[in-house]
C-alpha positions as CSV (number, residue, x, y, z in Angstrom):
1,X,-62.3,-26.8,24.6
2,X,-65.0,-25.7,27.0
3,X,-68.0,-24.4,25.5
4,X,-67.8,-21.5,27.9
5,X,-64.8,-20.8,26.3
6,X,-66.2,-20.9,22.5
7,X,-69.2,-18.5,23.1
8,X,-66.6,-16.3,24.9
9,X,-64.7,-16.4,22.0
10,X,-67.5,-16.2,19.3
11,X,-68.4,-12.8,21.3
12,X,-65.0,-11.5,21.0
13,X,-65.0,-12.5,17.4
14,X,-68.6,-10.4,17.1
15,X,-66.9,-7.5,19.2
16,X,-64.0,-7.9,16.1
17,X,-66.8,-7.9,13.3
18,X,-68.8,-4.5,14.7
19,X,-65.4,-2.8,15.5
20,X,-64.1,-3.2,11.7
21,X,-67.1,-3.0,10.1
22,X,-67.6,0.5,12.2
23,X,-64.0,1.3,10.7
24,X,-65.4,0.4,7.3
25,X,-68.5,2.6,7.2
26,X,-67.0,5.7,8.4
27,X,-63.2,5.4,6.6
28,X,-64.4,3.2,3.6
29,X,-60.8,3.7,2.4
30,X,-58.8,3.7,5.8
31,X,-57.4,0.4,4.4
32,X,-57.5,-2.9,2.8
33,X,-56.3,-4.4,5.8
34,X,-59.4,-3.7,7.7
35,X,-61.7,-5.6,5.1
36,X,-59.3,-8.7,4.9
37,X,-60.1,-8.9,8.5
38,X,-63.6,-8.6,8.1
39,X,-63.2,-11.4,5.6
40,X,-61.3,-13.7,8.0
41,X,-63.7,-12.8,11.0
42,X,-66.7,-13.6,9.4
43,X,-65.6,-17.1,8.7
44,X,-64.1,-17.5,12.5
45,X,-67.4,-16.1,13.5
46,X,-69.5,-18.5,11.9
47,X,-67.5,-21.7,12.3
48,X,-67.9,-20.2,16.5
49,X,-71.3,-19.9,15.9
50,X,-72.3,-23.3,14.6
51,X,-70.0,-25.3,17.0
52,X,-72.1,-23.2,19.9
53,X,-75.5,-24.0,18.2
54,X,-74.4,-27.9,17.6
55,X,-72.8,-28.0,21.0
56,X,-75.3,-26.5,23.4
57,X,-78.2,-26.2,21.4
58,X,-78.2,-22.4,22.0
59,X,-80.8,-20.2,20.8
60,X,-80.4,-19.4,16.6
61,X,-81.1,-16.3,15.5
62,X,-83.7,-15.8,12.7
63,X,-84.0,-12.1,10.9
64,X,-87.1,-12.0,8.5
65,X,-87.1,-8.9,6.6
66,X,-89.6,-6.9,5.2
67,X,-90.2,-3.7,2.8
68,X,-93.5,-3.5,5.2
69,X,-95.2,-5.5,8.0
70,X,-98.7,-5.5,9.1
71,X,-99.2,-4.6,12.9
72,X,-98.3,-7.5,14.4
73,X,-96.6,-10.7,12.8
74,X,-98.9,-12.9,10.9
75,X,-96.7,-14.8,8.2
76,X,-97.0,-18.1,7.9
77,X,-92.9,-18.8,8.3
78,X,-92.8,-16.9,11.8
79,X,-95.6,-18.4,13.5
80,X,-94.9,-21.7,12.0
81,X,-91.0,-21.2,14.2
82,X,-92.6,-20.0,17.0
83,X,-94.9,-23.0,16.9
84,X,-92.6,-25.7,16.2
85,X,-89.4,-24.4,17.9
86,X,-88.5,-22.7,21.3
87,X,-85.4,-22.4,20.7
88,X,-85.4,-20.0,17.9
89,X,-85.3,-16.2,18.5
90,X,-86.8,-14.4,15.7
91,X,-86.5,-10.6,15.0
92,X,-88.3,-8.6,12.3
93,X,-87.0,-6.1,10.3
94,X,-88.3,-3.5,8.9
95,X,-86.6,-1.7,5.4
96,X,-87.6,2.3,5.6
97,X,-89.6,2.9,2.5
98,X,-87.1,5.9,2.0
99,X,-84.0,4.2,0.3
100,X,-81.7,7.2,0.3
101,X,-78.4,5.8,1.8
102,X,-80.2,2.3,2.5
103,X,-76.7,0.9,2.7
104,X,-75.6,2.5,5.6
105,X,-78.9,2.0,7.4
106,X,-78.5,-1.7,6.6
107,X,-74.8,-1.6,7.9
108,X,-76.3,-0.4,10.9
109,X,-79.0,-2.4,11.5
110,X,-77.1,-5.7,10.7
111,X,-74.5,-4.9,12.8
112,X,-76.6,-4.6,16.3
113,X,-78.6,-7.5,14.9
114,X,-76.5,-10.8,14.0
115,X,-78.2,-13.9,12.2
116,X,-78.0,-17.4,11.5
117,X,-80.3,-16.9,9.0
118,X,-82.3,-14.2,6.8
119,X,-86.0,-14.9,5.3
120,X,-86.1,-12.2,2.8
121,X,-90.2,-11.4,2.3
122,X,-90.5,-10.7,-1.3
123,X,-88.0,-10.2,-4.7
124,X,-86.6,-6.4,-4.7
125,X,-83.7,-4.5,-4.5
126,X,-83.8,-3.1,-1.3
127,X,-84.5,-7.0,0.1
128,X,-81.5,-8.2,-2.0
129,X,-79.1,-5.4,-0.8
130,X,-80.1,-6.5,3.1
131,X,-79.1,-10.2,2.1
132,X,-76.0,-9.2,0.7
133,X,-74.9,-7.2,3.4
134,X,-76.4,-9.8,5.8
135,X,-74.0,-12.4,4.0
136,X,-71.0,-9.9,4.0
137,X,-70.9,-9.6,7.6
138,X,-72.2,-12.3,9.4
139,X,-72.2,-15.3,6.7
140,X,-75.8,-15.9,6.9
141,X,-77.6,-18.0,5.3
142,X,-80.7,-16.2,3.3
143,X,-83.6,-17.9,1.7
144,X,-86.1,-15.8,-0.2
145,X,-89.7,-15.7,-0.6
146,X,-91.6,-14.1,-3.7
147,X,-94.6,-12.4,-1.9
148,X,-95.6,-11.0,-4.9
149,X,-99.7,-12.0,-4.0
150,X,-100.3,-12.6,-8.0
151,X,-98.6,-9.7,-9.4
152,X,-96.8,-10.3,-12.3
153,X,-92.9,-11.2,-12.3
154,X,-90.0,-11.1,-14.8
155,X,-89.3,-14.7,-16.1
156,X,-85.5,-13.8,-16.5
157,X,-83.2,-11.3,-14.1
158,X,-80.3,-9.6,-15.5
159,X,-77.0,-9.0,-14.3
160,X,-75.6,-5.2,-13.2
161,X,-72.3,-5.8,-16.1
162,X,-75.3,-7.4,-18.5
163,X,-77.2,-4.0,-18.5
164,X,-74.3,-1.8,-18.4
165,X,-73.0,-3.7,-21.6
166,X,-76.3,-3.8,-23.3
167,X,-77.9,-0.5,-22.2
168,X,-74.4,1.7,-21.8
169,X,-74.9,3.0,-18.5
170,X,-76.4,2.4,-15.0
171,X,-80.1,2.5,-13.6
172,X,-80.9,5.7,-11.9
173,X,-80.0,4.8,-8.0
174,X,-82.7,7.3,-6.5
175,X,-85.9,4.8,-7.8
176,X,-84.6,1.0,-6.3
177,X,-88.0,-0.1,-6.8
178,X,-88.3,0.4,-10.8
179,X,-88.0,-2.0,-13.3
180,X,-84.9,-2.2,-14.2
181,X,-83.4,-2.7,-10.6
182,X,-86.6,-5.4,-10.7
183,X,-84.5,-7.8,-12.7
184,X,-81.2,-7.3,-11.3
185,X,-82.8,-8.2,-7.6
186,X,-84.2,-11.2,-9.2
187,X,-80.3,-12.2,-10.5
188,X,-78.7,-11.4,-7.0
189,X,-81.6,-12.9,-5.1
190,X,-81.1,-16.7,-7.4
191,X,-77.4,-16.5,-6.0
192,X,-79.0,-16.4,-2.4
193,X,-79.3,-20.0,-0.4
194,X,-82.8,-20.8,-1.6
195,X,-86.1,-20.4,-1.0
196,X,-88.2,-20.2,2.2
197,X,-90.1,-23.5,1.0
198,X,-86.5,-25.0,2.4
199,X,-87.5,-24.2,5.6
200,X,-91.1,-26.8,5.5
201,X,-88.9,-29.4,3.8
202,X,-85.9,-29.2,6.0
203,X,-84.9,-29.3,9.5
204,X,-84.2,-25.9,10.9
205,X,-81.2,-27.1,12.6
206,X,-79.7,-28.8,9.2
207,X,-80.1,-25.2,7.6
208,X,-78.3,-23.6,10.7
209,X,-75.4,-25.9,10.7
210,X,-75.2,-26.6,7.0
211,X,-72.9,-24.7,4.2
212,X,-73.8,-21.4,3.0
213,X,-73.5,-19.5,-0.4
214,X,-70.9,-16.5,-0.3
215,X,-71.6,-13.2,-2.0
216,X,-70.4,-14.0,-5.4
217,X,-69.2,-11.5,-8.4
218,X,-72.5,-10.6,-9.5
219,X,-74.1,-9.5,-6.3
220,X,-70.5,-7.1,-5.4
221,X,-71.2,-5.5,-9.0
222,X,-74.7,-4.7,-8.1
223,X,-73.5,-3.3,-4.7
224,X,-70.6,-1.3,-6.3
225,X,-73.5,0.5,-8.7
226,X,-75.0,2.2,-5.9
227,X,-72.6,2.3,-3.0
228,X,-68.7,2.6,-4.7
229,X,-67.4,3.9,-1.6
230,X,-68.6,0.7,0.8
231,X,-68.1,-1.6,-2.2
232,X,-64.8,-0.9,-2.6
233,X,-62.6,-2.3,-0.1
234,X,-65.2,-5.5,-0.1
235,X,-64.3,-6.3,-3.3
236,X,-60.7,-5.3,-3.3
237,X,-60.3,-7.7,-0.8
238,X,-62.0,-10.6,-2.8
239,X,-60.0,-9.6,-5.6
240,X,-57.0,-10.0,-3.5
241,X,-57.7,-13.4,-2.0
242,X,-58.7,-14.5,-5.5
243,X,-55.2,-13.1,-6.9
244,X,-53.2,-15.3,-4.4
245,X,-55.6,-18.8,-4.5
246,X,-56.7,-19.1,-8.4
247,X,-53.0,-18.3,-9.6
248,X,-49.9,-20.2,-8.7
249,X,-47.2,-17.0,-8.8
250,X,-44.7,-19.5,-7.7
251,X,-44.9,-22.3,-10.7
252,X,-45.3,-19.2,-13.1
253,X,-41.7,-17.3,-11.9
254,X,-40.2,-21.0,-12.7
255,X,-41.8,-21.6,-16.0
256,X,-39.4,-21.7,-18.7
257,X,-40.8,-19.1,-21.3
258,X,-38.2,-19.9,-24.3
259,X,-40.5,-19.5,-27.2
260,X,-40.1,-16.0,-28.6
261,X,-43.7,-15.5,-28.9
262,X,-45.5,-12.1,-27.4
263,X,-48.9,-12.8,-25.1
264,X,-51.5,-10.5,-25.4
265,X,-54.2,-10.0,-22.5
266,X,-57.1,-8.5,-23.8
267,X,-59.6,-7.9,-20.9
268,X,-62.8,-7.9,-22.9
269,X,-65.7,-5.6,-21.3
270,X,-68.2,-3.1,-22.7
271,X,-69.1,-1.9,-26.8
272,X,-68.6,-5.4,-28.3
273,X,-67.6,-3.6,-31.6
274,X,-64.4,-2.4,-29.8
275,X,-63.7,-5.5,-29.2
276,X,-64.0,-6.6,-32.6
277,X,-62.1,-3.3,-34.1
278,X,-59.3,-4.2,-31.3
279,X,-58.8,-7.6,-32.6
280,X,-59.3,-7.4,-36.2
281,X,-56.5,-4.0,-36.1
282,X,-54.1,-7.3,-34.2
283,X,-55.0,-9.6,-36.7
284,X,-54.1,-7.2,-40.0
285,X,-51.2,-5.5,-38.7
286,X,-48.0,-6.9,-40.3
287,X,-45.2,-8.1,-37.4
288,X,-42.2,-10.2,-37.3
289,X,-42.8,-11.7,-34.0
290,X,-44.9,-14.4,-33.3
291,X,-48.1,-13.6,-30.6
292,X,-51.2,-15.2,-29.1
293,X,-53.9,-13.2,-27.8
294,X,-55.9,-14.0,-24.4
295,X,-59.1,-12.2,-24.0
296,X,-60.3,-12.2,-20.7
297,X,-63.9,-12.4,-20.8
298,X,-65.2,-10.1,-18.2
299,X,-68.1,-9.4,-20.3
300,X,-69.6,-12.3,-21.1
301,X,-73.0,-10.3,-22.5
302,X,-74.1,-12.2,-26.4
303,X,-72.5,-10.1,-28.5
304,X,-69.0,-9.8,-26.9
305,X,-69.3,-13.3,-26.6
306,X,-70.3,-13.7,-30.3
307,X,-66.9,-11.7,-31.1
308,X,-64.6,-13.6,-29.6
309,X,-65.9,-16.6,-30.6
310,X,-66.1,-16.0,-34.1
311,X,-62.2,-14.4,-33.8
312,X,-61.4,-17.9,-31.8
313,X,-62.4,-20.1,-34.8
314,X,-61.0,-17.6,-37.6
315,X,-57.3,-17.7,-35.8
316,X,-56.5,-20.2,-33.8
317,X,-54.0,-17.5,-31.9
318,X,-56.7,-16.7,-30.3
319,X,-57.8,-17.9,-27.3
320,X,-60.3,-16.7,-24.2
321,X,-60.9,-17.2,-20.5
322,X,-64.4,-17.3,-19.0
323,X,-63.6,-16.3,-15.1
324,X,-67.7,-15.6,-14.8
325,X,-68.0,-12.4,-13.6
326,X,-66.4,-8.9,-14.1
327,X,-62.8,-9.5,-12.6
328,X,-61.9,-5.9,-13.5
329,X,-58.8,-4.7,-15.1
330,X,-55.7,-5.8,-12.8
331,X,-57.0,-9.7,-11.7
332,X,-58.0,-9.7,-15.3
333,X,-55.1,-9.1,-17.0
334,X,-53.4,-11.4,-13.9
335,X,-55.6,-14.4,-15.2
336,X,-55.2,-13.7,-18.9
337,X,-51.6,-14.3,-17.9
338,X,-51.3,-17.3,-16.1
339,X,-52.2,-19.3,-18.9
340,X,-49.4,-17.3,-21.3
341,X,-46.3,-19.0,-23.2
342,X,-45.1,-16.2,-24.4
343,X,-41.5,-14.4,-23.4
344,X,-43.3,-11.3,-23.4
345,X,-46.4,-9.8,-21.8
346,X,-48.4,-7.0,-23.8
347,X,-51.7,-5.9,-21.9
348,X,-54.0,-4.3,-24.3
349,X,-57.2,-2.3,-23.9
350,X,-60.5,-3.7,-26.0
351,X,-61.1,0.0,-27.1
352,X,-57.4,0.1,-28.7
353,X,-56.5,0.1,-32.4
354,X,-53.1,-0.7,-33.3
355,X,-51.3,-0.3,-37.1
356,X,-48.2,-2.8,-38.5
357,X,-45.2,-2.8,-36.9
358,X,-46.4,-2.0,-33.1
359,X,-45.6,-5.0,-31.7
360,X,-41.6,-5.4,-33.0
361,X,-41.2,-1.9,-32.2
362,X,-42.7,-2.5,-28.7
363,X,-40.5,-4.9,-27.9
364,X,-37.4,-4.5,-29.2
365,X,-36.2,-2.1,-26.4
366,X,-37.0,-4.6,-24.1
367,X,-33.7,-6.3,-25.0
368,X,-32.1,-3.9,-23.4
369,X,-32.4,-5.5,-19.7
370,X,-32.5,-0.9,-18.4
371,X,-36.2,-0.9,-19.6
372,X,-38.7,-2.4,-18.0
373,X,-41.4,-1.7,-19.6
374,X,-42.7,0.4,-23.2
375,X,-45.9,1.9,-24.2
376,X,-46.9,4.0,-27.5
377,X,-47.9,7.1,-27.9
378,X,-51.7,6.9,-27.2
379,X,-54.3,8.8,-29.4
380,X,-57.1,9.7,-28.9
381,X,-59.8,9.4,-31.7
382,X,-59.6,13.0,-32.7
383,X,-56.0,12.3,-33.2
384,X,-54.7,14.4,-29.4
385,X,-52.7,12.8,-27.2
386,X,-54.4,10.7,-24.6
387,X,-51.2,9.7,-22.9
388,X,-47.4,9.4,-23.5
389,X,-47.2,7.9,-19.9
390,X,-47.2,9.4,-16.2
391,X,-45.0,12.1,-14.9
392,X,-45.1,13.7,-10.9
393,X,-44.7,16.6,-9.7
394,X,-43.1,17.8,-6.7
395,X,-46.6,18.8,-5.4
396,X,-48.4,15.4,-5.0
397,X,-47.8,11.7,-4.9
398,X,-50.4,10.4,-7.7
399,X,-49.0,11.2,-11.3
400,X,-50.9,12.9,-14.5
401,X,-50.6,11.7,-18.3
402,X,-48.1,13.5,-20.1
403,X,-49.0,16.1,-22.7
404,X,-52.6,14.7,-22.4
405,X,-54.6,16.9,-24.6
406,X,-52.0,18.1,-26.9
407,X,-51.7,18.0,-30.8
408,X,-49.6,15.0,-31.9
409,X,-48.3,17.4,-34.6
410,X,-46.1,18.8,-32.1
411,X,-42.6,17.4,-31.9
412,X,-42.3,16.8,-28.3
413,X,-45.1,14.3,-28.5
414,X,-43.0,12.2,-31.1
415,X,-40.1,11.7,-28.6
416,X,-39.2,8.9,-26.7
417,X,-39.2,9.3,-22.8
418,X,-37.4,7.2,-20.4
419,X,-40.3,7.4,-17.5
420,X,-41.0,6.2,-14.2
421,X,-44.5,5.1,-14.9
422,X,-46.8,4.2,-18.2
423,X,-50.3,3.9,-19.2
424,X,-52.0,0.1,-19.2
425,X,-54.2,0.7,-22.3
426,X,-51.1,-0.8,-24.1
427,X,-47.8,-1.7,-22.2
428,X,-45.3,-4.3,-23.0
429,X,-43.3,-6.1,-20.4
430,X,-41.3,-9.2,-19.8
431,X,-43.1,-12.4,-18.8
432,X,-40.6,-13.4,-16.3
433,X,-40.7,-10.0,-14.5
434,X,-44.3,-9.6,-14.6
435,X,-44.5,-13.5,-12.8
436,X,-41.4,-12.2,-10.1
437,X,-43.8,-9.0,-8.9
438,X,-47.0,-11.1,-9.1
439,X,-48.6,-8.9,-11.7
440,X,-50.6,-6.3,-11.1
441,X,-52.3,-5.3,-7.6
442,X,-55.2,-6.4,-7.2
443,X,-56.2,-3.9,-4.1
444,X,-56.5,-1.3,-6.9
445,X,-59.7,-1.4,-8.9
446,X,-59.4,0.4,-12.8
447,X,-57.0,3.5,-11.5
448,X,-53.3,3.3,-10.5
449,X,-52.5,-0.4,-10.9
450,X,-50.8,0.6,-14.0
451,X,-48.8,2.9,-12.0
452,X,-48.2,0.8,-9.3
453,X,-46.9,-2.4,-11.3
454,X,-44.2,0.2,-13.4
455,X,-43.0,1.7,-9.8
456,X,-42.4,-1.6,-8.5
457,X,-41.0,-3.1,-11.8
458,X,-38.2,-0.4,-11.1
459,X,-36.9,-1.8,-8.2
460,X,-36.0,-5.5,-9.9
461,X,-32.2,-5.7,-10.2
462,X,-31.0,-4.0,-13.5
463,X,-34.4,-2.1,-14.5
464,X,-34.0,1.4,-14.1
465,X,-36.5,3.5,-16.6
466,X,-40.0,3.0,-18.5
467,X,-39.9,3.9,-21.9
468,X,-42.7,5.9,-23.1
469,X,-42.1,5.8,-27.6
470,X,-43.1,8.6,-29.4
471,X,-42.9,7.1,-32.7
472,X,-45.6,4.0,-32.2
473,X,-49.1,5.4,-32.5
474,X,-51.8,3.5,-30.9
475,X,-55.9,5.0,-31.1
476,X,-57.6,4.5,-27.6
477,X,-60.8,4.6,-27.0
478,X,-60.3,6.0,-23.2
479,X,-62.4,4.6,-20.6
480,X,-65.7,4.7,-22.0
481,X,-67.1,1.9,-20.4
482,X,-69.5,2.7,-17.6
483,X,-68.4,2.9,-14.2
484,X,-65.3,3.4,-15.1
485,X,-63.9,5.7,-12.7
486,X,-66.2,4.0,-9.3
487,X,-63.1,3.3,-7.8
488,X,-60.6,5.6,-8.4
489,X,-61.1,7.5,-4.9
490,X,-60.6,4.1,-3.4
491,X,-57.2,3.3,-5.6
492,X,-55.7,7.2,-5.3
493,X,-56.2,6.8,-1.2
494,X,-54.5,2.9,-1.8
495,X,-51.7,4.4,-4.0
496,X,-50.6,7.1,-1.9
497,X,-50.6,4.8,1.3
498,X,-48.0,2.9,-0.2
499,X,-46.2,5.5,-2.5
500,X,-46.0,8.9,-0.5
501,X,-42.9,10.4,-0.5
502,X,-41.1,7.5,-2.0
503,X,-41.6,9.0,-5.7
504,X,-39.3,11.6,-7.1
505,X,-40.6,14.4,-9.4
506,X,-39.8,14.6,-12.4
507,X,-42.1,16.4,-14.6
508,X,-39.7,20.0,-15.1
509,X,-37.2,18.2,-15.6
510,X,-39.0,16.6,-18.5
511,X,-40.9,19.2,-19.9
512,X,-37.1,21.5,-19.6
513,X,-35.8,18.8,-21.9
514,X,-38.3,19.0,-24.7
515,X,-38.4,23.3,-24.4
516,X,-42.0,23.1,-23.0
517,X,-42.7,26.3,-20.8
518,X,-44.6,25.7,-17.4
519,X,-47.4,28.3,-17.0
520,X,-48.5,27.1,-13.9
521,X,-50.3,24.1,-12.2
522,X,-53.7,23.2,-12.9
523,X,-55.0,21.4,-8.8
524,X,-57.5,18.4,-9.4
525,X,-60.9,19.1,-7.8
526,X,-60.9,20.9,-3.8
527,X,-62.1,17.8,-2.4
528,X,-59.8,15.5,-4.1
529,X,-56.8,17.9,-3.2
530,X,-57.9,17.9,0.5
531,X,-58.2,14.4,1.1
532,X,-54.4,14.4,-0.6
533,X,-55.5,12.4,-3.2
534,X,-55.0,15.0,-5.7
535,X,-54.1,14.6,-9.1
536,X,-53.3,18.3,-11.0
537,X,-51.6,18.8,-13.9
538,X,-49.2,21.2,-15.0
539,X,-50.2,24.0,-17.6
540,X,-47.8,24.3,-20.5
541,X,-47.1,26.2,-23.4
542,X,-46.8,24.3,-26.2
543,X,-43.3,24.9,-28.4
544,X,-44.7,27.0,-31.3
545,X,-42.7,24.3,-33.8
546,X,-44.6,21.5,-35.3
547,X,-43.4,18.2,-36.9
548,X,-44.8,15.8,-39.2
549,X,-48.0,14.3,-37.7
């Protein structure tokens, strides 16, 4: 090939990369196609671009960034390239000292200004979220320096899940340049490519044309806790690609699963006494069937750590999976269960509490090959119902938790339900058709995967209802962790691309059957209901009979 023809096709490929990343800042959740494709341009990009540096010794382009620069350029690292190299263009830029929506400045910038490489001028949020983003879209390698002229720094960063876990909640987003974000800059930037002392040591050619470090976990987290909406699709799309290459669907539908043993996936993350409460309620209750559990170590802060470790050596049932980072709830669970034996598959919240006899009585329906999948009747700590599993309504395509909120005195709380849909703080399912759908979704991120997987379990040959069992009380913590709900605009806009108008209502019908009234519908918030991502709820009148609670 000409190399006419590969710059003409490395600008094409650039064209590609502004066009989708355009797509991306304006419709964040237009669709997980368009940040797959960013994925797969970037790399085509930057093999382009390094067969046109090593081929015709074109120009490289060199960003050094900055919170500030004096008048004219003075640092060492630029005038040391414009010394020793013509054939390097350099370009500063400059971060506003006014970081409200400094993401989509960044987008921008880096997207009228491509790089082969990023010199980041110092250790600090704003800095890290330009490499990131720098990485993200072009693949460019970044190299940090501390210009921190003698003022003191942190010995040790922390992660964005280690501060959530320890702390319970985020750093305030409107000060990037306080402490706190301090040490999490310092994590993200040691995941970077090095240090600027790389450039004195090394050829600048060898740094060009060598390997580079992709965004990892840790740095997407960090992004997710200021910009969900950007974040998103970026790491729905890593989860995605992670889904298909780290699992191996196909040896898993052929595995043969004889031993009657139940898996349980724990995906560990948040108040390490949860965890601990969760296990010890799995441990005590009294069951017939055999189980193993699988925690799924998305928190891998001390104490959670110290948990499961001290479960693992107490019960050799126990095992756990270390995947490095916060995987989330759907690749999770996914991982937790491709190292299973067991002929069934329970996923299982680490804020859930179960009593004796849960586990036989979850499973037992599932000999009946109609049901695809069971759930208890979840509590909430005050004793109300969390959930009973997810019912629609004519009005919208996302469902709502049935009799959410009510007494579990009341007796229509205590019946079973044959469902289209269940809740994933505690569902049972078999092993074999939980390997033939390849698990849960990974394009949806904490909301609607549950959903999702029951919808498409359906459709298997001889399933034809989820049953929701009244009798089977399990206590759920409900989504207490934080960032929680960061994604859930993002997985509604994901579910109802794929589910509109192919769900039937059936919430009426439902509530006619137990001799609930309807007193209306409760819409979810204006926005929400605009964007047709909706999720209301009907208003009921609860049956003025009680049973035993």
């Amino acid at each position: 090939m000409e190399t006419t023809s590969v710059s003409e096709l490395e600008r094409a490929c650039q064209k590609a990369i502004i066009r989708n990343l355009s797509i991306l800042t304006h419709i964040p959740e237009a669709s997980l196609s368009i940040a797959r494709a960013l994925n797969t341009e970037r790399g085509d990009y930057l093999r382009l671009r390094q067969r046109v540096i090593r081929e015709a010794q074109q120009e490289t382009m060199l960003i050094i960034a900055a919170e500030d620069f004096p008048g004219k350029p003075t640092h060492r690292v630029t005038e040391a390239f414009k010394d020793q190299y013509a054939n390097i263009s350099i370009v500063e830029l400059t971060i506003p000292s006014n970081h409200n929506d400094l993401i989509r400045w960044g987008l921008e910038k880096i997207g009228n200004n491509p790089a082969d490489c990023l010199i980041l001028q110092g250790v600090s949020m704003p800095l890290v979220i330009i490499g990131m983003l720098y990485k993200l879209i072009w693949g460019a390698a970044v190299l940090v320096e501390d210009r921190s002229d003698g003022e003191a720094r942190y010995e040790v960063g922390i992660s964005i899940n280690e501060l959530k876990t320890r702390l319970g909640c985020l750093p305030a987003i409107d000060d990037l340049t306080g402490e706190l974000w301090k040490r999490i800059a310092i994590n993200c930037s040691e995941r970077f490519d090095g240090s600027s002392e790389k450039l004195e040591q090394e050829n600048w050619r060898t740094i060009a044309l060598g390997p580079r470090l992709a965004v990892d976990g840790a740095q997407l987290n960090s992004l997710e806790a200021l910009s969900p909406e950007i974040s998103s699709p970026l790491m729905a799309a890593r989860f995605c690609e992670k889904n298909d290459s780290a699992i191996n669907w196909e040896a898993l539908k052929l595995m043969d699963r004889g031993q009657k043993c139940v898996s349980i996936v724990i995906p560990v993350y948040g108040d390490a006494r949860e965890t601990d409460s969760c296990i010890r309620s799995v441990r005590k209750a009294v069951n017939k069937l055999q189980w193993e559990i699988i925690a799924v170590m998305n928190d891998e802060s001390a104490a959670s750590c110290s948990v499961i470790n001290r479960h693992r050596k107490e019960d050799k049932r126990i095992r756990a999976i270390w995947p490095g980072e916060n995987l989330q709830f759907a690749l999770g669970c996914n991982l937790g269960f491709s190292v299973s034996s067991g002929t069934w598959l329970v996923v299982l919240n680490n804020d859930c509490q179960v009593k004796s006899g849960w586990l036989d009585e979850l499973i037992a329906p599932l000999e009946n090959p109609r049901i695809a999948a069971t759930q208890p009747r979840l509590l909430k700590l005050d004793g109300s119902v969390q959930s009973l599993g997810v019912v629609f309504n004519y009005s919208q395509t996302l469902g709502y938790p049935l009799y959410a909120g009510q007494p579990s005195s009341l007796l229509c709380t205590q019946k079973d339900h044959f469902l289209q849909a269940l809740t994933g703080a505690c569902m049972a399912v078999r092993a074999e058709d939980f390997a033939s759908i390849r698990g849960f979704d990974c394009r949806y991120i904490n909301s609607q995967e549950d959903i999702d997987l029951c919808l498409r379990l359906l459709r298997l040959p001889q399933r034809a209802a989820c049953l929701s069992m009244g009798g089977i009380d399990v206590l759920h913590g409900e989504s207490r962790a934080p960032g929680r709900f960061s994604h859930s605009r993002w997985s509604r806009h994901q579910f109802v691309r794929r589910w509109a108008y192919r769900i039937e209502s059936d919430d009426a019908q439902i509530y006619s059957a137990d001799s609930v009234i309807i007193n209306g519908f409760s819409p979810d918030h204006p926005d929400l209901e605009q964007a047709g991502i909706g999720a209301g709820r009907a208003r009921i009148q609860s049956p003025p009979f009680e049973g035993k609670s």
